[in-house]
C-alpha positions as CSV (number, residue, x, y, z in Angstrom):
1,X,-106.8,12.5,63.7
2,X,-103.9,15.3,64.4
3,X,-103.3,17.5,61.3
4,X,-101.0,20.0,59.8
5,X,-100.4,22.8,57.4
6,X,-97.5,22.9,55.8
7,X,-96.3,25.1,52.8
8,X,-93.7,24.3,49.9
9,X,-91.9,27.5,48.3
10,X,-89.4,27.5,45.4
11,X,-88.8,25.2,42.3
12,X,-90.8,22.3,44.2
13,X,-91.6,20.6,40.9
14,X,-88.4,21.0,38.9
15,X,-86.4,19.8,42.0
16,X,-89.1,17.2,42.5
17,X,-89.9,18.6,46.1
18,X,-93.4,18.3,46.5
19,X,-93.9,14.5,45.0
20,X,-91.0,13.8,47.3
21,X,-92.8,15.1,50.3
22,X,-96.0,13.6,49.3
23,X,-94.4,10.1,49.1
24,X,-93.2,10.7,52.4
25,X,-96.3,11.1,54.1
26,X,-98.4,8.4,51.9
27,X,-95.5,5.9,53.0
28,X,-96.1,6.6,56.6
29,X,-99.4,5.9,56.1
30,X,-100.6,9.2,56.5
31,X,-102.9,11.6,54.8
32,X,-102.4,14.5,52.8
33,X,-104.8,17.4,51.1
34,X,-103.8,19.7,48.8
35,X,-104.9,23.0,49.7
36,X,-103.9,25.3,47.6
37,X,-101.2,25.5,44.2
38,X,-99.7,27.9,42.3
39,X,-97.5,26.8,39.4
40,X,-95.0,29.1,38.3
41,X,-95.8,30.1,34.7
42,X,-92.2,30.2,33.6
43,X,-89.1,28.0,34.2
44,X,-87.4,30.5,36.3
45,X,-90.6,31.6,38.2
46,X,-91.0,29.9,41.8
47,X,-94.2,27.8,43.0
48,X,-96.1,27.4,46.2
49,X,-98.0,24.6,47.4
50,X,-99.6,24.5,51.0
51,X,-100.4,20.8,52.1
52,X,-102.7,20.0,55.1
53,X,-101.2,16.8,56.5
54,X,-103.3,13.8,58.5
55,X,-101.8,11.2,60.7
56,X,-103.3,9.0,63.3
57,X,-102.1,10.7,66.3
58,X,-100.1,13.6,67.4
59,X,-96.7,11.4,67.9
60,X,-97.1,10.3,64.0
61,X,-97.8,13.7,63.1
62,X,-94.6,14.6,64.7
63,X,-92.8,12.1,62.9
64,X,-93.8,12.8,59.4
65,X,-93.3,16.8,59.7
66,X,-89.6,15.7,60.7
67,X,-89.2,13.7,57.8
68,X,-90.3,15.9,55.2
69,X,-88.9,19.0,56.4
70,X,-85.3,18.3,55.1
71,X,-86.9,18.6,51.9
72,X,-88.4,22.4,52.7
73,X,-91.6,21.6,54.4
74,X,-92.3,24.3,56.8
75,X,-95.5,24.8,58.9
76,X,-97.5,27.6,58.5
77,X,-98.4,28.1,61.6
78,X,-95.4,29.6,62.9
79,X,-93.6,29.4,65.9
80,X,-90.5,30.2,67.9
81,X,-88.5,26.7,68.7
82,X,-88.2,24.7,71.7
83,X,-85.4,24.5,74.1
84,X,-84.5,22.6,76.2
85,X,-81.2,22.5,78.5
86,X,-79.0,19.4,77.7
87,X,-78.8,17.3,81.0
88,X,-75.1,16.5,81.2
89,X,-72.1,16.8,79.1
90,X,-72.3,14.4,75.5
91,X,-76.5,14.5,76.2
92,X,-79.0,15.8,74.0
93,X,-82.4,16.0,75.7
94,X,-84.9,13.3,74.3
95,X,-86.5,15.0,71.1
96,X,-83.8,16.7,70.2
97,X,-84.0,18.1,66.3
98,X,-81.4,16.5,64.0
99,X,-79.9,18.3,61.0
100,X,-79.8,18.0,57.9
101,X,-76.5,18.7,55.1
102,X,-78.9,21.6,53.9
103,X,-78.8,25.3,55.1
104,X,-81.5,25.9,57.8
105,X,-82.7,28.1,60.7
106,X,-84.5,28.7,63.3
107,X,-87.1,31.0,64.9
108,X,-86.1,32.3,68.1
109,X,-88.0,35.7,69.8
110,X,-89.7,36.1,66.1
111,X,-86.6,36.1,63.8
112,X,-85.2,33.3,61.7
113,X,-81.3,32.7,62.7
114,X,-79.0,30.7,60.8
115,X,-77.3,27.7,62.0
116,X,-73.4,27.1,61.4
117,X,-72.2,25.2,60.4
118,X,-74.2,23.7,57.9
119,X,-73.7,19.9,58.9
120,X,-75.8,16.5,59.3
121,X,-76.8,14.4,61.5
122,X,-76.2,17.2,64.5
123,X,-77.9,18.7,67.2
124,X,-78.3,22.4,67.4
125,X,-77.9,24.7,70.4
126,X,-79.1,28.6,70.4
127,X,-77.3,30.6,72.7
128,X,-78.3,32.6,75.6
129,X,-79.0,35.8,73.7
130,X,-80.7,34.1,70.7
131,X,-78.2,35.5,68.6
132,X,-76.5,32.6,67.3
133,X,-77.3,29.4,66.6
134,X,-75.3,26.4,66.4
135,X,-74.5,22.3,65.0
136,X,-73.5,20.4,68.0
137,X,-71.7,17.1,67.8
138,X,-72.6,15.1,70.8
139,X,-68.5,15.4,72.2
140,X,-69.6,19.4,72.0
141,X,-72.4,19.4,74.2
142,X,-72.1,20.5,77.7
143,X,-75.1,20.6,80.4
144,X,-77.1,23.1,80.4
145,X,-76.7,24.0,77.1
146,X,-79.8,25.3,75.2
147,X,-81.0,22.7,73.0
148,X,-84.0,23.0,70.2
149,X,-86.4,19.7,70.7
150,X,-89.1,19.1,68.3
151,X,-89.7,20.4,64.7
152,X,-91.6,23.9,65.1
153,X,-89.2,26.8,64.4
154,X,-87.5,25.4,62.1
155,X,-87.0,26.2,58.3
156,X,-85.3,23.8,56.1
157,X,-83.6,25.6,52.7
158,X,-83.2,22.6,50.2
159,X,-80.6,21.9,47.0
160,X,-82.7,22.8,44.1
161,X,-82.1,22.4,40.3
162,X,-80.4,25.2,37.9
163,X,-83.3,26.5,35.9
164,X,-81.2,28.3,34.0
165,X,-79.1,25.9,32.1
166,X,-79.0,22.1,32.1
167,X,-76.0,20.5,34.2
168,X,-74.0,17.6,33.9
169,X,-74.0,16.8,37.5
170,X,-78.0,16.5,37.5
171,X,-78.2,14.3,34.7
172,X,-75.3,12.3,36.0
173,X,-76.5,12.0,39.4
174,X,-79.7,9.7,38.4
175,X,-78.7,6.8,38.9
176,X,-75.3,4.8,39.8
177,X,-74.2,2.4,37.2
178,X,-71.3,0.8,35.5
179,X,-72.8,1.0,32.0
180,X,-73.8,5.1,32.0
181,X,-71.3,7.3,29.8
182,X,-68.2,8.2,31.9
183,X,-66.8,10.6,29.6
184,X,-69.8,13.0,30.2
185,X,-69.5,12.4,33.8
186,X,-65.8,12.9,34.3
187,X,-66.2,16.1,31.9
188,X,-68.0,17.9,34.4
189,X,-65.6,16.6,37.0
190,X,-63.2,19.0,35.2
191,X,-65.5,21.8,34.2
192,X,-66.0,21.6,38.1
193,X,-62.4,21.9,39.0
194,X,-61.8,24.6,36.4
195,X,-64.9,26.8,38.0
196,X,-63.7,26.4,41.7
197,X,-60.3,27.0,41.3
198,X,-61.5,30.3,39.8
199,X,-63.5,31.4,42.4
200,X,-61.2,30.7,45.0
201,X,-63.1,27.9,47.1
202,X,-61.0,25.2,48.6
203,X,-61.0,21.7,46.4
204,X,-60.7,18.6,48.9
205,X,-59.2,15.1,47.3
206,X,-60.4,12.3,49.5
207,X,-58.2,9.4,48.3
208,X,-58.0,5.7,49.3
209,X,-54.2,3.3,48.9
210,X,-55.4,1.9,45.4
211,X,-54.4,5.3,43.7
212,X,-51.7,4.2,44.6
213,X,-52.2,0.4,43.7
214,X,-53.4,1.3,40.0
215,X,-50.4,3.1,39.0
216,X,-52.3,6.8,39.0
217,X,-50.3,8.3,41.8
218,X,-48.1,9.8,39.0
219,X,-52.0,11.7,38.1
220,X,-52.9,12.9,41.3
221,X,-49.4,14.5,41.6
222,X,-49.7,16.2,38.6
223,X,-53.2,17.3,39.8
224,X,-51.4,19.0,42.5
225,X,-48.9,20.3,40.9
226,X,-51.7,22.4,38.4
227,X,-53.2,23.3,41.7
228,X,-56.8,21.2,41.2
229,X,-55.6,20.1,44.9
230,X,-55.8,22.1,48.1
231,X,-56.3,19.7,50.8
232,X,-55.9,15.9,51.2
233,X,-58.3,13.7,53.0
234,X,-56.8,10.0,53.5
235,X,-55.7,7.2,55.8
236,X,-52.8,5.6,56.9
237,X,-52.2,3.6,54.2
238,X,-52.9,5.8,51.1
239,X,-49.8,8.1,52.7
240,X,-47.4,4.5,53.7
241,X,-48.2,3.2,50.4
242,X,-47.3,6.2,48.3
243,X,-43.8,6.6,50.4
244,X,-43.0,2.8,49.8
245,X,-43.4,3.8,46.2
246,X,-41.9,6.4,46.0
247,X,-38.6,4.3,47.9
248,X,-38.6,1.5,46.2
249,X,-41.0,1.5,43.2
250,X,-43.6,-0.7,44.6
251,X,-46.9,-1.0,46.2
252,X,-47.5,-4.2,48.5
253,X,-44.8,-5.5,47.4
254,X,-45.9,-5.6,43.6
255,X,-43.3,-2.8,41.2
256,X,-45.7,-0.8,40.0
257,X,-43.9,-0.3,36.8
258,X,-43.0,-4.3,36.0
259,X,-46.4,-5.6,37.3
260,X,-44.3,-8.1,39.3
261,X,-44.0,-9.2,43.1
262,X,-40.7,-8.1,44.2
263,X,-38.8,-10.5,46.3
264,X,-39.3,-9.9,50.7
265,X,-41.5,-6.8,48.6
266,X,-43.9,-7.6,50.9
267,X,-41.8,-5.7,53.9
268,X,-41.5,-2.5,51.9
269,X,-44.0,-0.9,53.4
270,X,-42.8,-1.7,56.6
271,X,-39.1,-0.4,55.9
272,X,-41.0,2.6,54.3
273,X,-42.7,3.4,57.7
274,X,-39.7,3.2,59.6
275,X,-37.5,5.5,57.7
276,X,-40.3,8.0,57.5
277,X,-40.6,7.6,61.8
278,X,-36.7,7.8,62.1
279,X,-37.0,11.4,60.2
280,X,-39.6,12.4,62.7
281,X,-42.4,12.6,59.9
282,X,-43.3,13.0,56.5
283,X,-42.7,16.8,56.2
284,X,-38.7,16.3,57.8
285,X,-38.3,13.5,55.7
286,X,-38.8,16.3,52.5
287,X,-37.1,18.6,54.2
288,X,-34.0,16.0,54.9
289,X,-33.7,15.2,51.1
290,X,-35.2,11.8,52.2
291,X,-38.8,12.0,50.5
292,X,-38.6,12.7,47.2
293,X,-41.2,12.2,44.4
294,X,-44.9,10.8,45.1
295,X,-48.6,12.0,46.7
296,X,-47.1,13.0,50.2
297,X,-43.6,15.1,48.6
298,X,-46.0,16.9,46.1
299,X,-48.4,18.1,49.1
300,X,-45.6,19.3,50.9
301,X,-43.8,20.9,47.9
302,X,-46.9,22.7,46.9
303,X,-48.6,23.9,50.4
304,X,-51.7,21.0,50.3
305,X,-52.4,20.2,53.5
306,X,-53.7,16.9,54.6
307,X,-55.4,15.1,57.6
308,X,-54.7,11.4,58.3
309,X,-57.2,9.7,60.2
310,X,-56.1,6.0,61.4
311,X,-57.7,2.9,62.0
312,X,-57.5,-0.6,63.9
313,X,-55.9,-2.2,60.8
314,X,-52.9,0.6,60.7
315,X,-48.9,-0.5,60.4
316,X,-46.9,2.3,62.2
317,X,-48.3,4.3,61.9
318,X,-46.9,7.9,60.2
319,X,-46.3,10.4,62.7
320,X,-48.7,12.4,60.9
321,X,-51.5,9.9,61.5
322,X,-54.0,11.3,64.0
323,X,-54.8,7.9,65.5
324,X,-58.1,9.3,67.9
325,X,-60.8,9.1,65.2
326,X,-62.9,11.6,67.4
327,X,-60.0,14.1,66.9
328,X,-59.6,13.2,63.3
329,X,-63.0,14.0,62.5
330,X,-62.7,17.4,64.5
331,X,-59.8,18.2,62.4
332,X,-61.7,17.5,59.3
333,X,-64.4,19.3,60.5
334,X,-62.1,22.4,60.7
335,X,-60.8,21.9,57.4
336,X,-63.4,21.4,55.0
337,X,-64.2,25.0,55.5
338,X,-64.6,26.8,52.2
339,X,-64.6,23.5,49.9
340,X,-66.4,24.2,46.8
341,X,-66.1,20.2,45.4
342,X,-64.6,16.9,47.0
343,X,-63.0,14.4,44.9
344,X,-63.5,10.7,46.7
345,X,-61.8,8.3,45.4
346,X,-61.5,4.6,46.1
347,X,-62.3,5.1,49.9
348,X,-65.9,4.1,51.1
349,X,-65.4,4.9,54.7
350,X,-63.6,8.0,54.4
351,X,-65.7,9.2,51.7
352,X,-69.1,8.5,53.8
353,X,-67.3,10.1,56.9
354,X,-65.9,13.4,54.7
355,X,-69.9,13.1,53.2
356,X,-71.5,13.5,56.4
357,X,-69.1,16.9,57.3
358,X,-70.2,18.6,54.0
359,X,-72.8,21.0,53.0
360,X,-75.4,19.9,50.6
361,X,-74.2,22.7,48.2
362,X,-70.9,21.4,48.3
363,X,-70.4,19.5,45.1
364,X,-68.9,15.6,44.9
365,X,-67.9,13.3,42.9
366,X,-67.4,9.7,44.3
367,X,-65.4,7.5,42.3
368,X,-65.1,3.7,43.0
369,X,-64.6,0.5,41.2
370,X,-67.7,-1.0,42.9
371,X,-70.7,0.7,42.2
372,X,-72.0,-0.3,46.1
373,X,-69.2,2.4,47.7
374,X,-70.6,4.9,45.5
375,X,-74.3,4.3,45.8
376,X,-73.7,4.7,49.7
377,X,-72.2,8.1,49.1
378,X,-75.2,9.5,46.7
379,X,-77.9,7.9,48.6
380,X,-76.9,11.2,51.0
381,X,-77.5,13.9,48.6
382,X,-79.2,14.6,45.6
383,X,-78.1,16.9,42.8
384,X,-74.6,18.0,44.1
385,X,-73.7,14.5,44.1
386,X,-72.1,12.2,40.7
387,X,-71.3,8.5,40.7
388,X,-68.3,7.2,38.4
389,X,-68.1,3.1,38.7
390,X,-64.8,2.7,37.0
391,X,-61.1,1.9,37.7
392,X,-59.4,4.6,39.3
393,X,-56.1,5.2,36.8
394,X,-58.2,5.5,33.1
395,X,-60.6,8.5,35.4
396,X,-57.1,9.7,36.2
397,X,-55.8,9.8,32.8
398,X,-59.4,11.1,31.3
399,X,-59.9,13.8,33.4
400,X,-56.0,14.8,33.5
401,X,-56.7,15.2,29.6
402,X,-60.3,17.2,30.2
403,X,-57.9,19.7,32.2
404,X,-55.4,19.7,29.1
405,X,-52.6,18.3,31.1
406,X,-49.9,15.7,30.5
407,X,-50.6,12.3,32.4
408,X,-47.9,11.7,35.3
409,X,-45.3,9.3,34.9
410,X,-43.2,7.2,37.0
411,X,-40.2,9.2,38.3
C-alpha cells in the first residue's frame, strides 16, 4: 500500500470540503484514516482536519491526491514542485498538473507563488527566476519552457461559504430545476448587479440570438443603457439577428411585434448582413446614421465592448466577427479581466467556453430554457454559480423590475 497525509484548513464542513474529499478517495476505491480534527467552536471560526490517505499503489495514490486537491487538499509533507522543460512548442511534458477555476500556488525554492491567471483546465509554467508563475494554454507553450508535473507543491485555495450571512446564490445553486422559485433567484441576480457596479468590477452579458427571438432585446438594451452592462460576449448570430431587427422589425423572418412570418422575411437577415458589410462594420454603420436602435447600437452608444466569436454555421459574417476560434478565445481571455458576475443567457456553448475562462470567485448566473444547458454550466462550480430554467423575456422583464427600471420597448 502507498499512503499520504494530507491536511484540510478553513470552513471544510460548512463548505462541505472534507465529505467531498472523503467521497473522493472512497470512490476510487481507496482508503482513508482520520488522523486528527479540530471543529471550529463557532460559525466564523476555521477547522482542521489531517487525513492519512491509502491506495493500492503509488500511481493510484497519485491519482487521488490530484483529484481532491481542487477542493484544498494539501500534503503535509511539503515540497517544492516539479519541473520539467516542455519538449516542443503546444507540448506539455507527460504529468503535467492541470488547474483548477480556484486560486492556487506553488512552492518553488521554499515560498508559495501565486499563479495568474486564475484559469481551468491549464498548464502552469514558473519562470526561470521562480518569481512568477504562470496558466499556460497549450498555443502558449514554447520548448523549453519550465513546466510543474505532478501534484507536490501545490496549494489549492477553494470557494467557501459566507459564514456571515446566508446568500441567495448558495441556496439557489443546489440544484437546477424548472419547478424551484425564480423570483428568489432572479432577486439576487439584481442584488448582484447592484453590488458590482458599485465596486467597480467589470459585468460581462454572454448572450445567445433568442434574446433576440423572445422579444427582450428591448431589456437588454435598457440594461445597458442603466450601465448593468460593460462587455458583451456573443456570436455571430445574436449581433445579425439584432441588426435585422433593428432594420426591419423582425427576427428570422418572424416581426417581432405581430408574431407573424413576414413575406421573403426569411432573407432579412441576409440583407441585414450585407448592409452592415457595405458600411465596413457595425461601429461605421452607427457612426453613418445607418444602425440605429437595438443590442449592437446601444453597445456602441454606451462604450460596451464586445467580442464575437464565429462558428461553421455563420452567414457573413459581420466584420466584427473574429472567425479563428483560437483567437476568439484569446481575446476573451483578455477581456474578462476584472469581471465581478457574468450573465449567460440562452447560449450553452458560449456560456461553457466563457465558464471555463473565469475564476471560481467570479459569480454567474446561467439562464436557459432547458434545464440541460444550465446543468452543464453549474456542474463547473459550486457556490458562485445559480441556475434559472425559464424563458428568457419574463427573466428580462423580472429582473428589469428588481433593478427598478422600465421594461424596453420596441422602437
Amino acid at each position: 500500500m502507498a499512503s499520504e497525509e494530507v491536511e484540510l484548513r478553513g470552513h471544510i464542513l460548512d463548505s462541505l470540503l472534507l465529505p467531498k474529499v472523503l467521497d473522493q478517495i472512497t470512490s476510487a476505491g481507496a482508503q482513508f484514516e482520520i488522523e486528527s480534527l479540530e471543529v471550529g467552536r463557532g460559525r466564523q471560526d476555521l477547522s482542521r482536519a489531517r487525513i492519512r490517505v491509502e491506495a493500492a499503489d503509488e500511481d493510484a495514490l497519485a491519482e487521488i491526491l490530484t483529484l481532491i486537491q481542487p477542493h484544498g487538499a494539501v500534503l503535509v509533507d511539503v515540497e517544492d514542485v516539479r519541473l520539467e522543460p516542455a519538449p516542443a512548442d503546444g507540448v506539455f511534458p507527460d504529468g503535467f498538473h492541470v488547474t483548477s477555476n480556484h486560486p492556487s500556488f506553488v512552492r518553488h525554492h521554499g515560498q508559495w507563488v501565486p499563479i495568474q491567471p486564475t484559469r481551468m483546465d491549464c498548464g502552469i509554467s514558473v519562470t526561470a527566476d521562480g518569481m512568477a508563475a504562470h496558466s499556460l494554454r497549450f498555443i502558449d507553450v514554447r520548448k523549453g519552457d519550465l513546466i510543474v508535473v505532478g501534484h507536490r507543491g501545490i496549494r489549492v485555495e477553494p470557494l467557501q461559504r459566507n459564514v456571515r450571512k446566508a446568500d441567495p446564490f448558495e441556496f439557489m445553486a443546489s440544484e437546477v430545476s424548472a419547478e424551484k422559485p425564480k423570483a428568489l433567484a432572479i432577486r439576487a441576480v439584481a442584488d448582484t448587479l447592484r453590488a458590482v457596479k458599485a465596486s467597480g468590477a467589470k459585468i460581462l452579458l454572454v448572450g445567445g440570438p433568442a434574446i433576440v427571438h423572445t422579444g427582450a432585446g428591448p431589456h437588454v438594451v435598457r440594461l445597458i443603457e442603466a450601465g448593468y452592462v460593460d462587455l458583451l460576449f456573443a456570436g455571430n448570430a445574436l449581433a445579425v439577428h439584432d441588426i435585422e431587427r433593428a432594420f426591419y422589425g423582425t427576427a428570422l423572418g418572424v416581426h417581432l411585434e405581430h408574431g407573424f412570418p413576414v413575406e421573403t422575411g426569411h432573407q432579412h437577415h441576409l440583407h441585414a448582413i450585407n448592409r452592415i458589410r457595405a458600411c465596413g462594420g457595425i461601429r461605421a454603420a452607427v457612426e453613418q446614421g445607418l444602425l440605429t436602435s437595438g443590442i449592437m447600437h446601444a453597445c456602441i452608444q454606451r462604450g460596451v465592448e464586445f467580442v464575437l466569436g464565429g462558428s461553421v454555421r455563420d452567414d457573413g459574417p459581420l466584420p466584427e466577427v473574429i472567425t479563428d476560434v483560437v483567437r476568439a478565445q484569446q481575446v476573451m481571455a483578455e477581456k474578462v479581466q476584472g469581471v465581478g458576475f457574468a450573465l449567460m443567457v440562452a447560449t450553452m456553448l458560449h456560456s461553457i467556453a466563457t465558464g471555463n475562462l473565469l475564476p471560481a470567485a467570479c459569480r454567474i448566473a446561467c439562464v436557459d430554457i432547458n434545464a440541460s444547458v444550465v446543468t452543464k454550466l453549474a456542474d463547473r462550480g459550486s457556490f458562485q454559480s445559480v441556475g434559472i430554467v425559464t424563458d428568457v423575456e419574463p427573466f428580462f422583464r423580472e429582473l428589469l423590475g428588481h433593478l427598478g427600471l422600465e421594461g424596453g420597448r420596441d422602437d
